[in-house]
C-alpha positions in Angstrom: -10.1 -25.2 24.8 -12.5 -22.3 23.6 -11.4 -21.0 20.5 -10.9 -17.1 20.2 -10.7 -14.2 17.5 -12.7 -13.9 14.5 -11.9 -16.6 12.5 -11.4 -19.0 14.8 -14.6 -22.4 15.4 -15.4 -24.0 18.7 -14.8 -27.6 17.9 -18.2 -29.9 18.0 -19.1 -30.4 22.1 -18.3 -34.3 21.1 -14.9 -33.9 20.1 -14.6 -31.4 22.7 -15.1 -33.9 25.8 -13.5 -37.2 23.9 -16.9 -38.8 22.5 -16.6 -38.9 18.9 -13.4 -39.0 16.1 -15.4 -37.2 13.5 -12.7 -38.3 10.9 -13.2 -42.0 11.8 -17.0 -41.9 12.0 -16.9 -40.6 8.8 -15.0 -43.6 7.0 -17.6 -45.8 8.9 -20.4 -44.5 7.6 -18.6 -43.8 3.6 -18.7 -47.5 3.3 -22.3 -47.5 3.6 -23.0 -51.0 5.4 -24.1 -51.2 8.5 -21.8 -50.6 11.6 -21.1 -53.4 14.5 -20.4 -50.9 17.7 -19.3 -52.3 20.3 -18.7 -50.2 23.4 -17.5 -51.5 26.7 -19.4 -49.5 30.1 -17.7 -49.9 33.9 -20.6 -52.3 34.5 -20.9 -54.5 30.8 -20.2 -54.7 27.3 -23.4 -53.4 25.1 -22.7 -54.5 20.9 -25.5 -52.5 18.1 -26.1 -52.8 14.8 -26.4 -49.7 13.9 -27.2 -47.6 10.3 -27.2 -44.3 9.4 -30.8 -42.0 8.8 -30.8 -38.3 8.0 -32.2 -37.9 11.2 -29.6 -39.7 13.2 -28.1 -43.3 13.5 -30.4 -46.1 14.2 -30.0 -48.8 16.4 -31.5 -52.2 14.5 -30.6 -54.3 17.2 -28.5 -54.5 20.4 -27.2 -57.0 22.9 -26.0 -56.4 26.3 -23.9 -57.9 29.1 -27.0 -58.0 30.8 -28.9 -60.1 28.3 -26.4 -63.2 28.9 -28.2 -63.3 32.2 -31.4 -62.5 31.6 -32.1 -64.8 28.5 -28.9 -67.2 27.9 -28.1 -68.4 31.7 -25.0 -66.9 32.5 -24.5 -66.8 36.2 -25.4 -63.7 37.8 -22.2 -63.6 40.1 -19.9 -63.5 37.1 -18.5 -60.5 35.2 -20.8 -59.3 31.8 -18.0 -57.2 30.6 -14.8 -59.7 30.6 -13.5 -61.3 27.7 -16.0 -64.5 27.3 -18.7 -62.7 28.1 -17.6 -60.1 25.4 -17.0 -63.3 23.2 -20.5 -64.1 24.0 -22.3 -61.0 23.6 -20.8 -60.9 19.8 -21.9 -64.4 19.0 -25.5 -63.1 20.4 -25.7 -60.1 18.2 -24.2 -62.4 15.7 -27.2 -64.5 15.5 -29.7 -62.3 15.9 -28.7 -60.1 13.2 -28.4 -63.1 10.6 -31.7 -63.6 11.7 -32.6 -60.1 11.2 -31.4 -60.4 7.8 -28.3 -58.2 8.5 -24.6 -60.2 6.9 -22.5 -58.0 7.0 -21.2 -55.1 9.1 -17.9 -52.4 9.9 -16.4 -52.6 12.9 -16.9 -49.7 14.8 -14.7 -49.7 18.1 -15.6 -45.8 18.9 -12.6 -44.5 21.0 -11.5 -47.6 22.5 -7.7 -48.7 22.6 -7.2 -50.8 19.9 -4.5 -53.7 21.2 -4.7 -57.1 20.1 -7.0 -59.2 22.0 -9.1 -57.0 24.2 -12.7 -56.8 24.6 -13.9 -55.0 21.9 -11.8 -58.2 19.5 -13.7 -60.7 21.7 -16.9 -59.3 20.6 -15.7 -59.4 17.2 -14.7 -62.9 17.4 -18.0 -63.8 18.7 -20.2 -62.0 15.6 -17.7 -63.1 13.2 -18.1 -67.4 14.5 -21.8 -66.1 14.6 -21.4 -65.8 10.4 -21.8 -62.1 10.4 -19.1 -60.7 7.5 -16.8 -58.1 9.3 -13.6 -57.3 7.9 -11.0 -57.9 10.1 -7.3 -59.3 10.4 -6.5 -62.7 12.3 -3.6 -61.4 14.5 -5.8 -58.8 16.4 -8.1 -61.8 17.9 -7.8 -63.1 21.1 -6.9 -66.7 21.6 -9.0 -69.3 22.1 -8.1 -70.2 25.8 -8.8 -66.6 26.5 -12.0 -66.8 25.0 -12.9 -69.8 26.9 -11.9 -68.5 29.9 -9.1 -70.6 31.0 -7.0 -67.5 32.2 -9.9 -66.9 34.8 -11.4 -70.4 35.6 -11.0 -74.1 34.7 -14.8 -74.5 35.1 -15.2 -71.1 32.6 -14.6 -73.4 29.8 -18.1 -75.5 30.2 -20.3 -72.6 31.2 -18.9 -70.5 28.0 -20.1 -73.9 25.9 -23.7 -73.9 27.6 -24.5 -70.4 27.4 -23.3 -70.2 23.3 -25.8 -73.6 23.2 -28.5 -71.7 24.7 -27.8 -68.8 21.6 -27.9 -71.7 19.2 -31.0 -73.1 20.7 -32.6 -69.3 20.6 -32.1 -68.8 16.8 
Protein backbone atom coordinates (compact mmCIF):
# COMPACT_ATOMS: atom_id res chain seq x y z
CA UNK A 1 0.00 0.00 0.00
CA UNK A 2 1.47 3.50 -1.12
CA UNK A 3 1.43 5.76 1.64
CA UNK A 4 -0.23 9.32 1.07
CA UNK A 5 -0.28 12.97 2.50
CA UNK A 6 2.54 14.79 3.87
CA UNK A 7 3.62 13.07 6.62
CA UNK A 8 3.13 9.91 5.65
CA UNK A 9 6.75 7.10 4.42
CA UNK A 10 6.53 4.50 1.84
CA UNK A 11 7.69 1.57 3.76
CA UNK A 12 11.26 -0.02 2.48
CA UNK A 13 10.48 -2.01 -1.11
CA UNK A 14 11.56 -5.22 1.20
CA UNK A 15 9.00 -5.06 3.62
CA UNK A 16 6.75 -3.90 1.02
CA UNK A 17 6.76 -7.36 -1.04
CA UNK A 18 7.43 -9.78 2.24
CA UNK A 19 11.39 -10.11 1.99
CA UNK A 20 12.62 -8.75 5.13
CA UNK A 21 11.19 -8.19 9.03
CA UNK A 22 13.37 -5.17 9.60
CA UNK A 23 12.54 -5.55 13.47
CA UNK A 24 13.94 -9.12 13.49
CA UNK A 25 16.95 -8.50 11.30
CA UNK A 26 17.75 -6.04 13.58
CA UNK A 27 17.96 -8.31 16.85
CA UNK A 28 20.09 -10.61 14.61
CA UNK A 29 22.59 -8.50 13.81
CA UNK A 30 22.50 -6.53 17.81
CA UNK A 31 24.03 -9.67 19.04
CA UNK A 32 26.89 -9.21 16.85
CA UNK A 33 27.92 -12.91 16.06
CA UNK A 34 27.56 -14.24 12.99
CA UNK A 35 24.19 -15.36 11.50
CA UNK A 36 23.35 -19.15 10.31
CA UNK A 37 20.57 -18.33 7.40
CA UNK A 38 19.01 -20.88 6.31
CA UNK A 39 16.54 -20.39 3.53
CA UNK A 40 14.50 -23.09 1.80
CA UNK A 41 13.98 -22.39 -2.42
CA UNK A 42 11.12 -24.62 -4.54
CA UNK A 43 14.12 -26.56 -5.85
CA UNK A 44 16.74 -26.84 -2.44
CA UNK A 45 17.65 -25.80 0.87
CA UNK A 46 20.77 -23.18 0.58
CA UNK A 47 22.39 -22.56 4.68
CA UNK A 48 25.23 -19.09 4.86
CA UNK A 49 27.22 -17.95 7.38
CA UNK A 50 26.74 -14.70 7.01
CA UNK A 51 28.20 -11.26 8.99
CA UNK A 52 27.45 -7.91 8.81
CA UNK A 53 29.87 -5.01 6.74
CA UNK A 54 28.99 -1.32 6.39
CA UNK A 55 28.62 -2.12 3.00
CA UNK A 56 26.26 -4.96 3.24
CA UNK A 57 26.11 -8.49 4.74
CA UNK A 58 28.73 -10.94 3.72
CA UNK A 59 28.40 -14.38 2.87
CA UNK A 60 31.61 -16.37 4.62
CA UNK A 61 30.47 -19.54 3.52
CA UNK A 62 27.39 -21.37 1.99
CA UNK A 63 26.14 -24.87 1.37
CA UNK A 64 23.50 -25.90 -0.96
CA UNK A 65 21.11 -28.75 -1.65
CA UNK A 66 23.01 -29.01 -4.70
CA UNK A 67 26.41 -29.59 -3.05
CA UNK A 68 25.18 -33.01 -1.40
CA UNK A 69 25.29 -34.18 -4.93
CA UNK A 70 27.94 -32.66 -6.40
CA UNK A 71 30.67 -33.30 -3.54
CA UNK A 72 29.06 -35.79 -0.75
CA UNK A 73 27.21 -38.52 -3.15
CA UNK A 74 23.79 -38.01 -2.52
CA UNK A 75 21.71 -39.52 -5.26
CA UNK A 76 20.76 -37.32 -7.96
CA UNK A 77 17.01 -38.67 -8.14
CA UNK A 78 16.36 -37.75 -4.58
CA UNK A 79 14.94 -34.51 -3.11
CA UNK A 80 17.84 -31.67 -1.87
CA UNK A 81 15.29 -29.71 -0.01
CA UNK A 82 13.47 -32.50 2.39
CA UNK A 83 14.22 -32.98 5.77
CA UNK A 84 17.50 -35.24 5.67
CA UNK A 85 18.87 -33.55 3.14
CA UNK A 86 18.15 -30.21 5.17
CA UNK A 87 19.67 -32.27 8.17
CA UNK A 88 22.56 -32.76 5.87
CA UNK A 89 23.15 -29.51 4.50
CA UNK A 90 23.51 -28.15 8.29
CA UNK A 91 25.97 -30.71 9.28
CA UNK A 92 27.93 -29.58 6.01
CA UNK A 93 27.98 -25.97 6.84
CA UNK A 94 28.61 -27.20 10.20
CA UNK A 95 31.87 -28.49 9.45
CA UNK A 96 33.03 -26.27 7.22
CA UNK A 97 32.60 -23.38 9.26
CA UNK A 98 34.44 -25.03 12.34
CA UNK A 99 36.97 -25.40 9.86
CA UNK A 100 36.77 -21.93 8.88
CA UNK A 101 37.27 -20.92 12.33
CA UNK A 102 33.58 -19.83 12.77
CA UNK A 103 31.83 -21.50 16.57
CA UNK A 104 29.29 -19.91 16.93
CA UNK A 105 26.25 -18.42 15.15
CA UNK A 106 22.24 -16.89 15.45
CA UNK A 107 19.81 -18.62 13.86
CA UNK A 108 18.45 -16.73 11.21
CA UNK A 109 15.14 -18.43 9.74
CA UNK A 110 14.27 -15.07 7.54
CA UNK A 111 10.36 -15.33 7.05
CA UNK A 112 9.92 -18.82 7.29
CA UNK A 113 7.10 -20.47 9.44
CA UNK A 114 8.48 -21.40 12.51
CA UNK A 115 6.79 -24.95 13.64
CA UNK A 116 8.60 -27.50 15.36
CA UNK A 117 10.37 -29.86 13.22
CA UNK A 118 10.50 -28.37 9.74
CA UNK A 119 13.26 -27.82 7.45
CA UNK A 120 14.81 -24.86 8.56
CA UNK A 121 15.11 -27.13 12.44
CA UNK A 122 16.71 -29.92 10.40
CA UNK A 123 19.34 -27.70 9.22
CA UNK A 124 19.74 -26.59 12.63
CA UNK A 125 20.05 -29.97 13.95
CA UNK A 126 22.57 -30.71 11.45
CA UNK A 127 25.10 -27.45 12.26
CA UNK A 128 24.41 -27.88 15.86
CA UNK A 129 25.71 -32.21 15.71
CA UNK A 130 28.29 -30.51 13.37
CA UNK A 131 29.62 -28.55 16.96
CA UNK A 132 28.70 -25.15 15.68
CA UNK A 133 27.13 -23.18 19.01
CA UNK A 134 23.55 -21.93 18.08
CA UNK A 135 21.18 -21.15 20.63
CA UNK A 136 18.35 -23.06 20.38
CA UNK A 137 15.55 -25.03 22.42
CA UNK A 138 15.32 -29.03 22.27
CA UNK A 139 11.48 -29.26 21.64
CA UNK A 140 11.57 -27.33 18.26
CA UNK A 141 13.91 -30.31 16.65
CA UNK A 142 12.79 -32.77 14.54
CA UNK A 143 13.14 -36.37 15.67
CA UNK A 144 15.54 -38.62 14.87
CA UNK A 145 13.52 -40.99 12.64
CA UNK A 146 12.65 -37.99 10.67
CA UNK A 147 16.02 -37.03 10.29
CA UNK A 148 16.97 -40.35 9.09
CA UNK A 149 14.43 -40.60 6.84
CA UNK A 150 12.39 -43.39 8.01
CA UNK A 151 8.99 -41.48 7.21
CA UNK A 152 10.13 -41.49 3.49
CA UNK A 153 12.29 -44.74 3.02
CA UNK A 154 13.59 -47.67 4.94
CA UNK A 155 16.74 -47.59 2.82
CA UNK A 156 17.00 -43.51 3.61
CA UNK A 157 18.42 -44.47 6.86
CA UNK A 158 21.95 -45.91 5.27
CA UNK A 159 22.36 -43.36 2.55
CA UNK A 160 21.81 -40.40 5.27
CA UNK A 161 24.89 -42.45 7.25
CA UNK A 162 27.17 -42.48 4.00
CA UNK A 163 26.66 -39.13 2.78
CA UNK A 164 27.38 -37.52 6.69
CA UNK A 165 30.69 -40.10 6.43
CA UNK A 166 31.61 -38.57 3.26
CA UNK A 167 31.37 -34.84 5.30
CA UNK A 168 33.37 -36.36 8.00
CA UNK A 169 35.88 -37.73 5.57
CA UNK A 170 35.89 -34.00 3.78
CA UNK A 171 36.97 -32.07 7.00
Amino acid sequence: MMAKGPKQRNQYRRRRTGETDYRRRLKLLKSRSSRAVVRISNTRIVCQVVSWEKDGDKVELSVTGDDLVSRYGWPEANSRKNIPASYLVGYALGKSALAAGHDEAVLDIGLAASSNGNRVFAALKGMVDAGLEIPHGESVLPSEDRLNGAHIDDSYASLVEATKTKIEEAF
